[in-house]
N, C-alpha and C positions, 0 to 999 in steps of 0.2 A: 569619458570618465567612468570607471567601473561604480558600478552602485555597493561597492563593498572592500576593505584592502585583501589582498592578493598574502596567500600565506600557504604553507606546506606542513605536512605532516607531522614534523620534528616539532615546528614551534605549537601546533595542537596540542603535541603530546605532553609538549612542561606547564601546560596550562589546566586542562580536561584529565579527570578520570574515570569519566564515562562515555563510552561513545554509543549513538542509538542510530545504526548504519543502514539507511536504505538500500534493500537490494538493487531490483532491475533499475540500468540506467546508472548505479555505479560501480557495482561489484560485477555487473552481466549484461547481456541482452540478448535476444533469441540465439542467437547466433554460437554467443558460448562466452567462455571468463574474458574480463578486460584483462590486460596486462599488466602486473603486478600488483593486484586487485589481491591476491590471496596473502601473497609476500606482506601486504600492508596490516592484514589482519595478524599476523604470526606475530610482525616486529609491535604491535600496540599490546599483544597478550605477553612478550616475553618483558613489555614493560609493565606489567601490572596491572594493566588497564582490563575494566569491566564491559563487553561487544555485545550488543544484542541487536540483532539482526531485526530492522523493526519493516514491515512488508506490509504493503497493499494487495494480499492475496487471499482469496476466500477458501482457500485451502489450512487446513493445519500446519503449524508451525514445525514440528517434525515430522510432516512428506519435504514442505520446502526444506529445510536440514538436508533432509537426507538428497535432495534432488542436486542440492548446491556442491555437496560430496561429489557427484557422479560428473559435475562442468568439473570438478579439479580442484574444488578448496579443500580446505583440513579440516575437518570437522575439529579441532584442536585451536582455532581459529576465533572461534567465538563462543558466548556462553550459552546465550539464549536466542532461537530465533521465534520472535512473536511477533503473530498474522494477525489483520483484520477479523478473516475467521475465526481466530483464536476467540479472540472478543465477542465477538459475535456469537458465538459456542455459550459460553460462560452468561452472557447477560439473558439470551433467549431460554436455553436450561431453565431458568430460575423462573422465567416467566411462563411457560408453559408448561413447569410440572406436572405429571397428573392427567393431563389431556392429548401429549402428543403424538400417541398414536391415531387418535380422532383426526389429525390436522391434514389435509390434502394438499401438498408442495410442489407446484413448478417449479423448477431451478432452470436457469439461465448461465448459461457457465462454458469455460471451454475445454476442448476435450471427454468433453461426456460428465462431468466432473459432477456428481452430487454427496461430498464430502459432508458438508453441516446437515444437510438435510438428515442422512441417514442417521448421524452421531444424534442428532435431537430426537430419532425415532420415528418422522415424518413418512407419512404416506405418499409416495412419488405418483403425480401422474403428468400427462401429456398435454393437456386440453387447458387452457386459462380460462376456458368457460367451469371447468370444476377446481379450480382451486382455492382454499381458502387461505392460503399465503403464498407471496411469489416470492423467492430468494435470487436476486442477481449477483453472482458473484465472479462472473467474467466473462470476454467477448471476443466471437471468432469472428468481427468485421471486416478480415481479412478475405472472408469469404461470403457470409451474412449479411448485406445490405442494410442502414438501420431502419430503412424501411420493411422491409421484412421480419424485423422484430419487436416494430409498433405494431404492425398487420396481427402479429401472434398472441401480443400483450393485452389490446388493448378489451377483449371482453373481460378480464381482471378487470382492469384502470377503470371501468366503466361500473363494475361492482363497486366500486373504491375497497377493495380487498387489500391488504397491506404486504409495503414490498417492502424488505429487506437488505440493502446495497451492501454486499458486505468486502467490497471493491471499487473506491470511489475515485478512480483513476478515470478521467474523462479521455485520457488517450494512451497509447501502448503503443509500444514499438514492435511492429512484428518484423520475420523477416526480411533481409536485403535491407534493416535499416530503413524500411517504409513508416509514417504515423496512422496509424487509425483509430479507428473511436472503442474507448476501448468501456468496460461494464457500469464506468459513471453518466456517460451519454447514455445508452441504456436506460437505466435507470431514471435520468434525466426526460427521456423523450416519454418514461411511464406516467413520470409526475405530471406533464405537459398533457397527457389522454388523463388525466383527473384521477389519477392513483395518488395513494400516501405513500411515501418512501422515506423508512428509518435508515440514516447512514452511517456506515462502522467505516472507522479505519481514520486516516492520515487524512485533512485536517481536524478531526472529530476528536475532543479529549480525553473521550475513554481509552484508547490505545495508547494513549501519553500515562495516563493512570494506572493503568495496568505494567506498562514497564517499567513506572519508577518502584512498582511494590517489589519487581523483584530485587530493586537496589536495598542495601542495608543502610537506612537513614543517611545518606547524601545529601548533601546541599542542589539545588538546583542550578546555582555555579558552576560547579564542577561537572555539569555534564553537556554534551554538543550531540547536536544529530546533523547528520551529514547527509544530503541527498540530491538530487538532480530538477526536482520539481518545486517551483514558487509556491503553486496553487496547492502543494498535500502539503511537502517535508518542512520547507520556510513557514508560509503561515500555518503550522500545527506546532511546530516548535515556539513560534512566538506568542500563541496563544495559551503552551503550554509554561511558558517562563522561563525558555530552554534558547541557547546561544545556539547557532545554527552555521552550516555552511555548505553554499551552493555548488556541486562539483561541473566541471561544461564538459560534462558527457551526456547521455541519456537523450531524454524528453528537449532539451532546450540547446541542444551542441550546436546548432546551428544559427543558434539568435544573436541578434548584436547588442552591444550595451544597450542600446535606446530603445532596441523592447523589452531585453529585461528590468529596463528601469521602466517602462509604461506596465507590463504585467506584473511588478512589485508592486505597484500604485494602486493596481487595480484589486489586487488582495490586501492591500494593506500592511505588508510585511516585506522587508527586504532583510536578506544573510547579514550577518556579522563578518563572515570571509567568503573569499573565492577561493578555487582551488582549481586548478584546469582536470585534472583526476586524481582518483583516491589512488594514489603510492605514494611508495616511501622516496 
Protein backbone atom coordinates (compact mmCIF):
# COMPACT_ATOMS: atom_id res chain seq x y z
CA UNK A 1 0.00 0.00 0.00
CA UNK A 2 1.74 3.44 -0.99
CA UNK A 3 2.06 5.65 2.08
CA UNK A 4 0.66 8.56 -0.11
CA UNK A 5 -1.99 8.65 -3.46
CA UNK A 6 -0.35 8.50 -6.53
CA UNK A 7 -0.87 11.75 -8.84
CA UNK A 8 0.89 13.69 -11.83
CA UNK A 9 1.56 16.93 -12.82
CA UNK A 10 -1.52 18.28 -14.48
CA UNK A 11 -3.69 17.56 -11.33
CA UNK A 12 -0.58 19.51 -9.18
CA UNK A 13 -0.85 22.12 -11.37
CA UNK A 14 -5.06 22.97 -10.78
CA UNK A 15 -4.42 22.82 -7.34
CA UNK A 16 -0.70 24.72 -6.42
CA UNK A 17 0.58 27.93 -7.32
CA UNK A 18 3.73 27.52 -6.07
CA UNK A 19 6.20 25.03 -6.45
CA UNK A 20 9.49 24.91 -4.27
CA UNK A 21 11.32 22.15 -6.49
CA UNK A 22 14.25 20.09 -5.26
CA UNK A 23 17.08 19.94 -7.31
CA UNK A 24 19.43 16.82 -7.24
CA UNK A 25 17.51 13.68 -7.29
CA UNK A 26 14.63 15.22 -9.30
CA UNK A 27 15.47 17.64 -11.80
CA UNK A 28 19.36 15.69 -12.01
CA UNK A 29 21.95 13.65 -10.69
CA UNK A 30 25.59 13.55 -11.33
CA UNK A 31 25.33 12.17 -14.25
CA UNK A 32 23.22 14.87 -16.09
CA UNK A 33 19.17 16.21 -16.57
CA UNK A 34 16.47 13.55 -15.89
CA UNK A 35 14.22 13.24 -18.70
CA UNK A 36 11.72 15.74 -19.26
CA UNK A 37 12.80 17.36 -15.96
CA UNK A 38 13.24 20.78 -17.92
CA UNK A 39 9.90 20.34 -20.23
CA UNK A 40 8.10 20.17 -16.74
CA UNK A 41 9.56 23.29 -15.49
CA UNK A 42 8.59 25.35 -18.84
CA UNK A 43 4.86 23.71 -18.97
CA UNK A 44 4.36 24.96 -14.95
CA UNK A 45 5.87 28.71 -16.00
CA UNK A 46 3.76 29.03 -19.22
CA UNK A 47 1.02 28.26 -16.53
CA UNK A 48 1.58 30.94 -14.23
CA UNK A 49 3.09 29.11 -11.86
CA UNK A 50 5.71 30.73 -9.25
CA UNK A 51 9.39 27.65 -9.39
CA UNK A 52 11.94 28.25 -6.93
CA UNK A 53 14.51 25.95 -7.18
CA UNK A 54 15.01 25.16 -3.29
CA UNK A 55 18.74 23.04 -2.96
CA UNK A 56 20.71 21.45 -0.24
CA UNK A 57 23.92 23.26 -1.57
CA UNK A 58 26.40 25.37 0.09
CA UNK A 59 27.06 27.01 -2.90
CA UNK A 60 25.03 30.18 -4.06
CA UNK A 61 22.00 30.17 -5.64
CA UNK A 62 23.24 31.76 -8.81
CA UNK A 63 26.52 29.45 -9.54
CA UNK A 64 23.75 26.52 -9.08
CA UNK A 65 21.33 28.69 -11.69
CA UNK A 66 23.90 29.03 -13.78
CA UNK A 67 25.29 25.33 -13.52
CA UNK A 68 21.65 23.80 -14.04
CA UNK A 69 21.73 26.12 -17.57
CA UNK A 70 24.88 24.28 -18.58
CA UNK A 71 22.98 20.18 -17.79
CA UNK A 72 20.31 21.68 -20.37
CA UNK A 73 17.60 23.58 -18.44
CA UNK A 74 16.29 27.11 -19.43
CA UNK A 75 17.02 29.33 -17.16
CA UNK A 76 13.34 30.75 -18.36
CA UNK A 77 12.22 27.79 -16.27
CA UNK A 78 12.24 29.02 -13.03
CA UNK A 79 12.19 32.13 -10.93
CA UNK A 80 14.38 31.81 -8.16
CA UNK A 81 16.87 29.25 -7.28
CA UNK A 82 17.59 29.40 -3.28
CA UNK A 83 20.51 27.40 -1.57
CA UNK A 84 21.32 26.33 1.94
CA UNK A 85 24.20 28.63 1.46
CA UNK A 86 22.10 31.16 0.28
CA UNK A 87 20.79 31.12 4.05
CA UNK A 88 23.65 30.50 5.46
CA UNK A 89 25.31 33.69 3.70
CA UNK A 90 22.47 36.01 4.90
CA UNK A 91 22.05 34.82 8.60
CA UNK A 92 26.15 34.49 9.29
CA UNK A 93 26.63 38.31 7.46
CA UNK A 94 24.71 39.64 10.25
CA UNK A 95 26.26 37.87 12.87
CA UNK A 96 29.68 38.49 12.27
CA UNK A 97 29.77 41.87 11.11
CA UNK A 98 32.73 43.72 12.05
CA UNK A 99 34.98 40.89 12.92
CA UNK A 100 35.16 38.56 9.88
CA UNK A 101 38.13 39.22 8.75
CA UNK A 102 39.73 38.10 12.30
CA UNK A 103 37.79 34.59 11.82
CA UNK A 104 40.05 31.61 10.73
CA UNK A 105 37.84 29.00 8.22
CA UNK A 106 38.19 25.51 7.51
CA UNK A 107 35.83 24.50 4.84
CA UNK A 108 35.05 21.12 4.07
CA UNK A 109 33.41 20.97 0.76
CA UNK A 110 33.66 19.39 -2.70
CA UNK A 111 35.67 20.38 -5.53
CA UNK A 112 37.82 22.70 -3.65
CA UNK A 113 34.81 24.87 -3.12
CA UNK A 114 35.13 27.80 -0.41
CA UNK A 115 32.19 29.90 -1.75
CA UNK A 116 30.53 31.16 1.85
CA UNK A 117 33.70 31.46 3.34
CA UNK A 118 35.27 33.90 1.00
CA UNK A 119 31.61 35.92 0.50
CA UNK A 120 31.63 36.29 4.59
CA UNK A 121 35.39 37.69 4.29
CA UNK A 122 36.84 34.49 6.29
CA UNK A 123 40.46 33.83 6.63
CA UNK A 124 40.95 30.37 4.93
CA UNK A 125 43.25 28.03 6.43
CA UNK A 126 44.27 24.25 6.21
CA UNK A 127 44.77 23.00 9.80
CA UNK A 128 41.56 22.41 12.27
CA UNK A 129 44.05 22.90 14.81
CA UNK A 130 43.74 26.77 13.90
CA UNK A 131 40.60 27.40 13.11
CA UNK A 132 38.08 29.28 14.62
CA UNK A 133 34.99 27.98 12.55
CA UNK A 134 34.49 25.01 10.47
CA UNK A 135 32.05 25.47 7.53
CA UNK A 136 30.86 21.92 5.92
CA UNK A 137 29.28 22.34 3.03
CA UNK A 138 29.92 19.15 0.97
CA UNK A 139 31.47 15.73 0.54
CA UNK A 140 33.88 13.91 -1.81
CA UNK A 141 33.29 10.37 0.03
CA UNK A 142 33.28 9.14 -3.12
CA UNK A 143 36.92 9.27 -2.67
CA UNK A 144 37.46 10.55 1.21
CA UNK A 145 36.85 7.97 3.57
CA UNK A 146 34.68 9.26 6.53
CA UNK A 147 37.26 8.17 8.50
CA UNK A 148 39.59 10.44 7.16
CA UNK A 149 37.60 13.33 7.75
CA UNK A 150 37.01 12.62 11.62
CA UNK A 151 40.93 12.09 11.49
CA UNK A 152 41.13 16.00 10.10
CA UNK A 153 38.21 17.40 12.06
CA UNK A 154 38.58 16.27 15.07
CA UNK A 155 41.34 18.74 16.88
CA UNK A 156 38.28 21.41 15.99
CA UNK A 157 35.50 18.99 17.64
CA UNK A 158 37.83 18.73 20.55
CA UNK A 159 38.13 22.70 20.83
CA UNK A 160 34.28 22.66 20.59
CA UNK A 161 34.93 25.33 17.79
CA UNK A 162 31.63 25.78 16.04
CA UNK A 163 30.59 24.08 12.76
CA UNK A 164 28.54 25.37 10.26
CA UNK A 165 26.49 22.56 7.98
CA UNK A 166 25.47 24.40 5.45
CA UNK A 167 24.50 20.95 3.40
CA UNK A 168 22.47 18.59 5.54
CA UNK A 169 22.12 15.85 3.06
CA UNK A 170 23.41 12.71 5.10
CA UNK A 171 23.95 11.06 1.58
CA UNK A 172 24.40 11.91 -2.31
CA UNK A 173 24.41 10.25 -5.08
CA UNK A 174 27.47 10.25 -6.92
CA UNK A 175 28.51 8.84 -9.99
CA UNK A 176 27.30 5.54 -11.78
CA UNK A 177 24.27 6.14 -9.56
CA UNK A 178 26.31 4.90 -6.31
CA UNK A 179 25.00 6.43 -2.48
CA UNK A 180 27.48 7.89 -0.21
CA UNK A 181 27.86 9.83 2.77
CA UNK A 182 27.33 12.89 1.63
CA UNK A 183 28.41 16.76 4.04
CA UNK A 184 25.37 15.84 6.71
CA UNK A 185 27.30 12.61 7.95
CA UNK A 186 30.10 14.79 7.98
CA UNK A 187 28.95 16.95 9.96
CA UNK A 188 27.28 14.44 11.96
CA UNK A 189 30.53 12.39 12.77
CA UNK A 190 31.88 16.37 13.95
CA UNK A 191 29.07 16.47 16.41
CA UNK A 192 29.78 12.79 17.53
CA UNK A 193 34.04 14.10 18.23
CA UNK A 194 32.08 16.89 20.55
CA UNK A 195 31.80 19.67 18.09
CA UNK A 196 28.68 22.17 17.86
CA UNK A 197 27.11 22.00 14.48
CA UNK A 198 24.57 24.97 13.39
CA UNK A 199 22.46 23.48 10.44
CA UNK A 200 21.21 25.29 7.30
CA UNK A 201 19.09 24.07 4.87
CA UNK A 202 16.13 21.40 4.25
CA UNK A 203 14.64 20.19 7.08
CA UNK A 204 15.67 23.45 9.01
CA UNK A 205 13.01 26.25 8.76
CA UNK A 206 14.96 29.05 7.75
CA UNK A 207 15.21 27.95 4.19
CA UNK A 208 11.30 27.55 4.26
CA UNK A 209 11.29 31.30 5.50
CA UNK A 210 13.39 32.68 3.39
CA UNK A 211 11.48 31.26 0.20
CA UNK A 212 8.15 32.22 1.13
CA UNK A 213 9.59 36.09 1.54
CA UNK A 214 10.09 35.83 -1.92
CA UNK A 215 6.36 34.89 -2.55
CA UNK A 216 3.88 37.89 -2.66
CA UNK A 217 1.59 37.11 0.51
CA UNK A 218 0.41 33.42 -0.54
CA UNK A 219 -1.37 31.38 1.47
CA UNK A 220 0.58 28.40 2.56
CA UNK A 221 -2.10 26.27 0.64
CA UNK A 222 -1.27 27.05 -2.31
CA UNK A 223 2.17 26.11 -2.40
CA UNK A 224 3.84 22.23 -2.66
CA UNK A 225 7.57 21.32 -2.58
CA UNK A 226 8.42 18.44 -4.52
CA UNK A 227 11.53 16.36 -3.85
CA UNK A 228 13.00 12.95 -3.48
CA UNK A 229 14.13 12.86 0.24
CA UNK A 230 11.76 11.90 3.38
CA UNK A 231 14.50 13.10 5.89
CA UNK A 232 15.14 17.00 4.19
CA UNK A 233 12.17 17.93 1.39
CA UNK A 234 8.95 15.85 3.24
CA UNK A 235 9.78 16.47 6.86
CA UNK A 236 10.90 20.38 6.03
CA UNK A 237 7.78 20.91 4.10
CA UNK A 238 5.64 19.53 6.92
CA UNK A 239 7.28 21.35 9.48
CA UNK A 240 6.95 24.21 7.39
CA UNK A 241 3.05 24.00 6.80
CA UNK A 242 3.64 23.15 3.24
CA UNK A 243 1.83 20.03 1.07
CA UNK A 244 4.59 18.06 -0.28
CA UNK A 245 5.41 15.44 -2.72
CA UNK A 246 7.71 12.47 -3.00
CA UNK A 247 9.17 12.05 -6.53
CA UNK A 248 10.86 7.86 -6.84
CA UNK A 249 13.88 9.07 -8.30
CA UNK A 250 16.78 10.36 -6.53
CA UNK A 251 17.97 9.21 -2.91
CA UNK A 252 15.12 6.69 -2.31
CA UNK A 253 14.39 5.05 -6.25
CA UNK A 254 15.16 1.98 -5.04
CA UNK A 255 13.06 1.59 -1.75
CA UNK A 256 9.94 -0.33 -1.33
CA UNK A 257 6.77 0.87 0.01
CA UNK A 258 7.61 -0.59 3.59
CA UNK A 259 10.63 1.30 3.96
CA UNK A 260 9.39 4.30 2.78
CA UNK A 261 6.59 3.80 5.21
CA UNK A 262 9.20 2.89 8.11
CA UNK A 263 11.60 6.07 7.13
CA UNK A 264 8.37 8.29 7.10
CA UNK A 265 7.69 7.04 10.65
CA UNK A 266 10.88 7.58 11.63
CA UNK A 267 10.91 11.30 10.64
CA UNK A 268 7.54 11.82 11.36
CA UNK A 269 6.34 13.15 8.11
CA UNK A 270 4.90 11.38 5.11
CA UNK A 271 4.02 13.15 1.33
CA UNK A 272 0.58 14.24 0.54
CA UNK A 273 1.42 12.56 -3.08
CA UNK A 274 3.64 10.33 -4.99
CA UNK A 275 4.88 10.91 -8.20
CA UNK A 276 7.21 8.20 -10.03
CA UNK A 277 9.05 11.69 -11.64
CA UNK A 278 8.75 15.27 -12.13
CA UNK A 279 7.17 15.30 -15.90
CA UNK A 280 4.69 16.47 -17.59
Amino acid sequence: MNIAPQTNLATLAQRYDAFFVDQFGVLRDDDGAYPGANAALLHLKALGKTIIILSNSGRSGDYNAERLVRFGFDRAGFDRFLTSGDVAHAILAKETAGHAENTRCLTISSGDDRNLADRLGFETVEDAALADIVIISGSEAERIPLSTYRERLQPAAQRGVPCYCTNPDRHKLAKGGITVPGAGSIALAYHELGGPVRWFGKPYPAIYQHARALLTDMAADRILCIGDSIEHDIAGAASAGIASCLVRTGILSDSSESELAAIADAHGARPDFLMDRFTT
